[in-house]
Every structure is written in C-alpha cells, then in structure tokens.
C-alpha positions in Angstrom: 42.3 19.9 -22.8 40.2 17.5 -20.7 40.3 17.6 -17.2 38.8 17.2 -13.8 37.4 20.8 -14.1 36.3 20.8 -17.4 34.8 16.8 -17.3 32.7 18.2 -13.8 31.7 21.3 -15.2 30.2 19.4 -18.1 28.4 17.0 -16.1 26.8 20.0 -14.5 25.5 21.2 -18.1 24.4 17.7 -19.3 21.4 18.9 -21.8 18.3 17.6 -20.7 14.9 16.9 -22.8 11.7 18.6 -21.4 8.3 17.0 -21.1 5.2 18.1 -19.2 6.9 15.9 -16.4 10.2 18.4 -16.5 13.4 17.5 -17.7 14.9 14.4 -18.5 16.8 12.6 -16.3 17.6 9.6 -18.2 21.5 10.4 -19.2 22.3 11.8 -15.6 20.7 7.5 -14.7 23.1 6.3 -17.3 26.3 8.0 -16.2 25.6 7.8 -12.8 25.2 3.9 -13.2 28.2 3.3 -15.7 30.2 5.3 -12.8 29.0 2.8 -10.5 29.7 -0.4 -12.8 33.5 0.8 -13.1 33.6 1.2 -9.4 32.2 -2.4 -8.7 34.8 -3.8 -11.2 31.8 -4.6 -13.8 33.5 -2.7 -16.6 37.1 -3.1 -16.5 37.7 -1.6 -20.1 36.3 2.0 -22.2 33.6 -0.1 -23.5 29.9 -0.5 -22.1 28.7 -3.5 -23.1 24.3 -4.2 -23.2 23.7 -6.6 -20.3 21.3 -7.7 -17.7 23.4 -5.6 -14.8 24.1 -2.7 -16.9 19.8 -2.0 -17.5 19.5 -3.7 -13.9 21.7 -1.2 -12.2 20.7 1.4 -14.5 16.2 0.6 -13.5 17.8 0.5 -9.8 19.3 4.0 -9.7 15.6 5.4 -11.5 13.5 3.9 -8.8 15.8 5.6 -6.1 16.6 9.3 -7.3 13.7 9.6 -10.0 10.2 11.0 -8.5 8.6 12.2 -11.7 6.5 10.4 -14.4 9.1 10.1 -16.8 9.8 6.7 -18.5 12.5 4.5 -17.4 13.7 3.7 -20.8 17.5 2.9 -20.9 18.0 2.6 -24.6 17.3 6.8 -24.7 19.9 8.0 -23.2 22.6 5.2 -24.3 21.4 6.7 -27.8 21.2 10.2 -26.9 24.1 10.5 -24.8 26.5 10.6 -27.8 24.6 14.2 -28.9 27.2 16.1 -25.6 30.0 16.8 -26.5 33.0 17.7 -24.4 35.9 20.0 -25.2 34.3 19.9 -28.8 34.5 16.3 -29.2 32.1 13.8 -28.8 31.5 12.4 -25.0 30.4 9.4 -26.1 30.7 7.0 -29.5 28.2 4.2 -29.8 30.6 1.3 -31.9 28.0 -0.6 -34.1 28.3 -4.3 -34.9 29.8 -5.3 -38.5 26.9 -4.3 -41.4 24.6 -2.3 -39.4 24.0 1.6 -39.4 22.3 3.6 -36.8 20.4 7.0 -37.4 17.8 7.0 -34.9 16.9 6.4 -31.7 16.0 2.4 -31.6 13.5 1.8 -28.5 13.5 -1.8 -28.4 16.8 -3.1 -26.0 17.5 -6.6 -27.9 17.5 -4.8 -31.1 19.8 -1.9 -30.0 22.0 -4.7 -28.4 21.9 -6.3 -32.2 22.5 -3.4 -33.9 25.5 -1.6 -31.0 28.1 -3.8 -30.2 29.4 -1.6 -27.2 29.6 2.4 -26.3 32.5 4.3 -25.0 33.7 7.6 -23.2 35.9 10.2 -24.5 39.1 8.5 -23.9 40.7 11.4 -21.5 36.6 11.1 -19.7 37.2 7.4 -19.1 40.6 7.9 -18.0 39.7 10.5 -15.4 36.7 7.8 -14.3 39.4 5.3 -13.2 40.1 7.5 -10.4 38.1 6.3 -7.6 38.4 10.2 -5.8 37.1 11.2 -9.6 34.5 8.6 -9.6 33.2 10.3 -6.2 33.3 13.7 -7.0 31.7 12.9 -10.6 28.9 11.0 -8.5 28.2 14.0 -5.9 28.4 16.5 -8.3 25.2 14.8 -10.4 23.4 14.2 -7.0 23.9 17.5 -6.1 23.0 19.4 -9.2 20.5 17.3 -10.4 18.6 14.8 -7.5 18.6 17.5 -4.7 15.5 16.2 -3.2 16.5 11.9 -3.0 19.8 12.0 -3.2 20.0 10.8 0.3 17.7 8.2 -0.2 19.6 6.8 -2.4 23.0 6.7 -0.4 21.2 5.0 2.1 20.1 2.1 -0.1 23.3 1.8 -1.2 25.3 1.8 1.8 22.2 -1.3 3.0 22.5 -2.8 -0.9 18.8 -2.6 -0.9 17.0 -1.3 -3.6 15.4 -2.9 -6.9 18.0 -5.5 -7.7 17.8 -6.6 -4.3 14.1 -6.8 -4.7 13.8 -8.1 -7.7 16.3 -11.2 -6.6 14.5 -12.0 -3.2 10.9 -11.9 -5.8 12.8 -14.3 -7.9 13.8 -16.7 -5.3 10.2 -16.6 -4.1 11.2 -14.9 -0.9 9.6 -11.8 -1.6 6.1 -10.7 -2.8 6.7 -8.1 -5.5 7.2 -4.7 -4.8 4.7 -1.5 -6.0 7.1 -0.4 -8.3 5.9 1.9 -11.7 8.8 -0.5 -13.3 8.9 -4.1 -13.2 7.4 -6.5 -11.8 3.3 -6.4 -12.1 3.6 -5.2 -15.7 6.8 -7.2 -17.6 8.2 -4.9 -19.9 11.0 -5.8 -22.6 13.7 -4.6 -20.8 12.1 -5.6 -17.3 12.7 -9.3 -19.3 16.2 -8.7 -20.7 16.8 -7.9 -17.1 15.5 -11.3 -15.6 17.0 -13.2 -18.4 20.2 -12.4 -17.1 19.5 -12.8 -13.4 17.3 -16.3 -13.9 20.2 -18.3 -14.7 22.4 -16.9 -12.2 20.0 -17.7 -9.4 19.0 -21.3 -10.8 22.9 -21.5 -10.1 23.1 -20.2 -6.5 20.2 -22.2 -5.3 21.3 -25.6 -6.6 25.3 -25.0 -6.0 26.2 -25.1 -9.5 25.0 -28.7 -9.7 23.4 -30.5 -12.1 20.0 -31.5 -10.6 19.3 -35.0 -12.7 23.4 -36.1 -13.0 24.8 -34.1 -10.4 27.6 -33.1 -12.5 29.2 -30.2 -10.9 32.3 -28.1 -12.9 33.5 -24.7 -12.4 36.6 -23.4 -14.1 39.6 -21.2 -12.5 38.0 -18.3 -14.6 34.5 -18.5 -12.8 32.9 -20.4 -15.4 30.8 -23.8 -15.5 28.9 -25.6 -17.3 25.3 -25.8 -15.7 22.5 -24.1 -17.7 19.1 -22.8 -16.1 15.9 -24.8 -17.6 12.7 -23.0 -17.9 10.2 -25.9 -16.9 7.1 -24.1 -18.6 9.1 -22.2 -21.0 9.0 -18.2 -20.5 7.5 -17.4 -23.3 4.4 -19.2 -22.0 4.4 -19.0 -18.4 6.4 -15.4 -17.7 7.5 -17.2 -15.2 11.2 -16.7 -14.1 11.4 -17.7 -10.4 13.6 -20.2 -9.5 10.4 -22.3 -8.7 10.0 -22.8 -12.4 13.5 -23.9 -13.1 16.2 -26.3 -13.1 20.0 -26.7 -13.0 20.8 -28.9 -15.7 24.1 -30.1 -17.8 23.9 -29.2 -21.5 22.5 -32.5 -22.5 20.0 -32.9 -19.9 18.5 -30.1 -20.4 18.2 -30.0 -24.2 16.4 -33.4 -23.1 14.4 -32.1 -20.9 13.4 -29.2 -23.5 12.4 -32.0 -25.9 10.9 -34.2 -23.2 12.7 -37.3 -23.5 13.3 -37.0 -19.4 10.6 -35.3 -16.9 9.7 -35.0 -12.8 6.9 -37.1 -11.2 5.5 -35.6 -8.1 8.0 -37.0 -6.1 10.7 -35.4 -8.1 12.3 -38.4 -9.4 13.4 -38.7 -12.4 11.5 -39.3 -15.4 12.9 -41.6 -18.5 10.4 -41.4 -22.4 10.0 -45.0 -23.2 10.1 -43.5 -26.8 14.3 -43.5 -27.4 16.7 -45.7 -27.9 20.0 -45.4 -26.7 22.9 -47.5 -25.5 21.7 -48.4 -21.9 25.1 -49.6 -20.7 27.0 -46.3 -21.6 27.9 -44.0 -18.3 25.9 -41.0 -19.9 22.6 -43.5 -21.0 19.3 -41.7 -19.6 18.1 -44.7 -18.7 20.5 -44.6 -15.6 19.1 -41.6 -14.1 15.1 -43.6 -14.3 13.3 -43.4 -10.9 16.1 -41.2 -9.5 15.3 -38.7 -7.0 16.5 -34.8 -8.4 18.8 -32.7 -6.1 16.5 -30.5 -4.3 17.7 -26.6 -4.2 18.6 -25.5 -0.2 15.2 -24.4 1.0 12.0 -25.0 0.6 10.4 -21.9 -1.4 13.4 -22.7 -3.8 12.0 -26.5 -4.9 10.4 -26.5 -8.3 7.0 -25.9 -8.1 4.7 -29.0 -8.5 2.4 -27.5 -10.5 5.0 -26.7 -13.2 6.0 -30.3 -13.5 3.1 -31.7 -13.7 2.5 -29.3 -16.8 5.6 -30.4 -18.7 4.6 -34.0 -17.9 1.5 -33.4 -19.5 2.8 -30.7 -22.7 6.3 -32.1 -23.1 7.1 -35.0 -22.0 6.9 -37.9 -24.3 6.0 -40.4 -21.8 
C-alpha cells in the first residue's frame, strides 16, 4: 500500500547515476519542480505535459540547488525517472503519442515532446501530491537529503521570486543584461530555445496589452485566451534574437503579412503598405487603410522595436 511513509521514504532512495562530478541530481530537479507546478496550479491533472514552464522551472531549480558540473538536461530524468519504482510498481509511466515507441533515452526536447504525449505519477503518488502539507514535506525531505549545502539559497529566491525565470524575463524585455549563468543565455542551447519560445510570445503580449500593434484589435476570451500572435521581425532562426525589441503584437492576418512582407515599419514606425497587391481598398480589413499609420508603441522605451531590426525586414522582406 502507498502512503505518506512509504512515498517519503522512497524519495529519500531515489537512485542516482554517478559521474566524476558525483551523483545525479537530475530526477530529484524533476520532482522537486513538477511538485512546485501542482502547487502553483500549472498542472491541475496526473499528467505532465512538455512545455516552456515545465523545462523553465525545471533550469530555474538547477541553477539554485545544483553546484556541480553536471549537465542540466531535462529530457534525462523525464526518461529515466520511469526506471523507480514504488511499492513494486512503476513511479512513473511516460504515455507516448499514437504510432511512436520509445526504448531509449531521446536527448533532443522537441523530439521527445513528438514522440511523449505526457508523463504521469503512480496514481496513489499523485494523489498524496495534492496535499499541500504532502507537497511540503515531499519538498523538505529532497532539500534535506539531497541539497544540504543550497537548500537555503533556494528558499530565499523563492520566497523574493528571483531566480532564472525572473532573469531570463527582465533579459528578454531588455531590462536586464544577461546573467553568468553555465545554462542559458551566452550559449543558446535547444532547450534554452524551447524555453524562450514559450516566454517570447507571452511577453510580446504584456508589453503591448494584448493589442494588435498595426489594427489595434484587442480580444481576450472569458477563458484567458486571445487572439494576438508575437512576430519575429528578423525571424529567430536568423537573428537568435527573442527580446521583445525584435518583435511585434500582431492579429493573425497582419502578421502572416508581415511574414511575407506585403506590410513593413519606416523609421518612424508607421506603417508600411507593398505597392505589389491588390486588394479591395474599400473593405474595413484592406491594408491599404493602415498606409502611413503610426504602430502602437509597447509601454516603455527599452520595449519599442528596435530600429535596426526594421530597417532589415524593409530591406530582406518587404516587397516595397
């Protein structure tokens, strides 16, 4: 039978692979971070979705606790993690997407997120962890066992909610120079990008209100939805650029027209209009309406678009 002592007393015994760095701390990360997602309402059901937070919080908790060499690689211990078991039963059951099959470790995130379509606890585990007195005693149990030595380092980040997704947001908004990390930042990695992919699009949000720069069309649904996409204005791919300063908030339309550069910024950021379409000029959505129109600057300065940027796409995409 699973319960609280027999759940702690494993996470006391979590198996742990040895390097010349010492052992592993990657699943202790893992848990410790999907403990933290339940308790911050991320996941609300026994299944643990790939997503920008999840490896976000999970790169967040490594740069607090971990003070060895080892590699911050998330998709190791979400693989590896099914090897405890629990009672005799497996702790945790990766739940593959229709077609594929999975017998080894897969190091690259996108194609474990192809390949996984969500992981889950042992159901009487995952029950326990909706406890929030649980929740605690599972999280001081791992500090204490495990992270002895900056455990109380990372209390105090959290209680402040600094740390490296604090960081990495204020470097985004180009309010912050980036940090020394060994992770992120000064050398990209793939799941340093996965990461920022999630957070570019949120922060294009914040900083223009959920607004549509070029239209100004501005829709949010009861559910927390809307309809406002972030626009790369050198794509990433190119630039590796994801600050705010090389984006846009744009409506569907606009900014599949921007990608395709029928519309563009002058210097002045108004509104470009390619002389090379045709279109109904009288209809309410025509581009040609928004010609010579001044763009919806983001609140603050070190959020505006960044000149430079603009004048590339004027002179790479846009079909003037």
């Amino acid at each position: 039978m699973i319960d609280v002592r027999s759940s702690i007393q494993k996470l006391k015994s979590i198996r742990q692979g040895t390097s010349k760095y010492g052992n592993a701390p990657h699943k202790l990360i893992l848990i410790l971070t999907i403990i933290e997602l339940i308790e911050n309402g991320h996941f609300l059901k026994n299944e643990f979705y790939i997503d920008p937070d999840f490896v976000a919080h999970f790169r967040e908790n490594w740069t607090l606790l971990v003070d060895t060499a080892h590699s911050p690689d998330f998709t190791q211990p979400f693989y590896y993690l099914q090897n405890e078991k629990l009672v005799g039963e497996p702790f945790w059951k990766l739940h593959l997407n229709f077609g594929f099959t999975l017998t080894n470790h897969i190091r690259s995130i996108n194609v474990l997120k192809e390949v996984v379509k969500y992981a889950s606890f042992q159901e009487d585990f995952y029950q326990l962890l909706l406890n929030s007195e649980f929740r605690l005693l599972a999280q001081h149990t791992i500090l204490d066992t495990y992270f002895t030595k900056t455990k109380e380092q990372f209390v105090i980040a959290k209680q402040f909610g600094k740390g490296y997704i604090n960081d990495l947001e204020g470097f985004l908004l180009n309010e912050k120079e980036a940090p020394t990390y060994d992770i992120g930042f000064n050398s990209i990695d793939e799941e340093e990008v996965f990461v920022r992919s999630g957070l570019f699009p949120r922060l294009i949000r914040k900083v223009y209100s959920s607004t549509c720069c070029m239209s100004g069309m501005k829709l949010i649904t009861d559910f927390g939805g809307d309809l406002i996409e972030a626009a790369h204005i050198i794509p990433f791919s190119i630039s590796k650029d994801d600050k705010v300063t090389n984006g846009l908030a744009l409506c569907p339309n606009l900014h599949t027209a921007f990608d395709k550069g029928l519309v563009s910024i002058d210097d002045h950021f108004r509104i470009l209009v390619s002389s090379q379409i045709s279109e109904n000029t009288e209809h309410p959505y025509s581009l040609a309406q928004l010609r010579q129109k001044k763009i919806m600057m983001p609140f603050g300065s070190k959020h505006y678009p960044n000149i430079e940027n603009i004048r590339w796409h004027r002179e790479h995409i846009f079909k003037d």
